[in-house]
N, C-alpha and C positions, 0 to 999 in steps of 0.2 A: 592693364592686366586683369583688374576685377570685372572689367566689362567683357572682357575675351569668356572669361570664364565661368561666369554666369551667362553666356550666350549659347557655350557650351552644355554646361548643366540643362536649360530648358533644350536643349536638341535631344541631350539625351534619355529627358522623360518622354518629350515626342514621339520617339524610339519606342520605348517603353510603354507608352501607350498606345500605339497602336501594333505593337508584338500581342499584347495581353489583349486586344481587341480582337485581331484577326485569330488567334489561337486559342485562349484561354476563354473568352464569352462563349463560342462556338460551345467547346468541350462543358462548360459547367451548363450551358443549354441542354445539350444530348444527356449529361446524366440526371438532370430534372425530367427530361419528358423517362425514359425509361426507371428512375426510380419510381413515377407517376405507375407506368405502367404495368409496373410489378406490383405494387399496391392495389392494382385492381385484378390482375391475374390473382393474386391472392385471396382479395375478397371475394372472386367470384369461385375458386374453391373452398371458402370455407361456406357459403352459401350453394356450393354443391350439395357437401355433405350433409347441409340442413333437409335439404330440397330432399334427397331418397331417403333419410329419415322416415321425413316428414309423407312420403308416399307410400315406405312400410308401413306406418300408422293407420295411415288412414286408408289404404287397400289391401292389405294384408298380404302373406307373402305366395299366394297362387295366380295374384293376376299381374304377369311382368310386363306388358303391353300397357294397360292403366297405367301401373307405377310409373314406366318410362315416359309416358305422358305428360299425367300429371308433373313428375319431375322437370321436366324440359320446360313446361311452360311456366314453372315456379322461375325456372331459372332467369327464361330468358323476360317474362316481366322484371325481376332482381334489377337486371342488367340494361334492361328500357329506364327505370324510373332513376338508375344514375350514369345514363347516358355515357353505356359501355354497348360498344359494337361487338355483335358479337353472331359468330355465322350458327346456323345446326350443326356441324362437323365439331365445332370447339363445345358444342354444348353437349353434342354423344360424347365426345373424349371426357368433359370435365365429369359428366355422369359417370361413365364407365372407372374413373378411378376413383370418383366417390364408393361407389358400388365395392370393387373391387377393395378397396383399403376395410368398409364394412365388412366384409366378407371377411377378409384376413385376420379382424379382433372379435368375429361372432363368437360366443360362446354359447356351446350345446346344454342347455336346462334339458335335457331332457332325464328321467331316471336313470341310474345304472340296474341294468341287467341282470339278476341274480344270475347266478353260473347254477349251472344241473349239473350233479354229479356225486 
């Protein structure tokens, strides 16, 4: 009877092991590669928003043609030296929300206006 049931017992880790093989490796596979790849979605937006900074800096804000330039090739060097694929299309979109989110928290120095009157 202890041999029936330790014959038992190893059948049904066998089981178990290859349940959690076929189902479970797969699944903790797939959320390594896309937590992976969210880490770099990420990093390549917060190196957006360095990127059009760093083009309003240094071209100031009449030449938008430069800036987007410049900006684009910041970027997509970023994204060659840590071997992130990455097309032109994702690199206008990531600019254009860098820019954009910019835009949203500029704040206007400029004087207020005396009123006439």
């Amino acid at each position: 009877m202890n041999e029936l049931t330790f014959e038992i017992v190893r059948l049904l880790i066998r089981i178990l092991a290859a349940v959690v093989t076929i189902y479970l490796v797969p699944a903790i596979k797939q959320w390594i590669t896309v937590h992976a790849e969210n880490e770099k979605l990420y990093a390549l937006m917060r190196w957006a928003k360095e990127a059009v900074y760093a083009a309003e800096q240094i071209h100031g804000a009449g030449t938008g043609q430069d800036r987007k330039k410049y900006a684009a090739h910041f970027l997509w060097e970023i994204a060659q030296k840590n071997n992130i694929n990455i097309t032109e299309d994702q690199i206008n979109l990531l600019l254009e929300a860098a820019v954009g989110e910019m835009n949203a928290f500029a704040i206007d120095f400029e004087e207020p206006k005396e009123e006439q009157g």
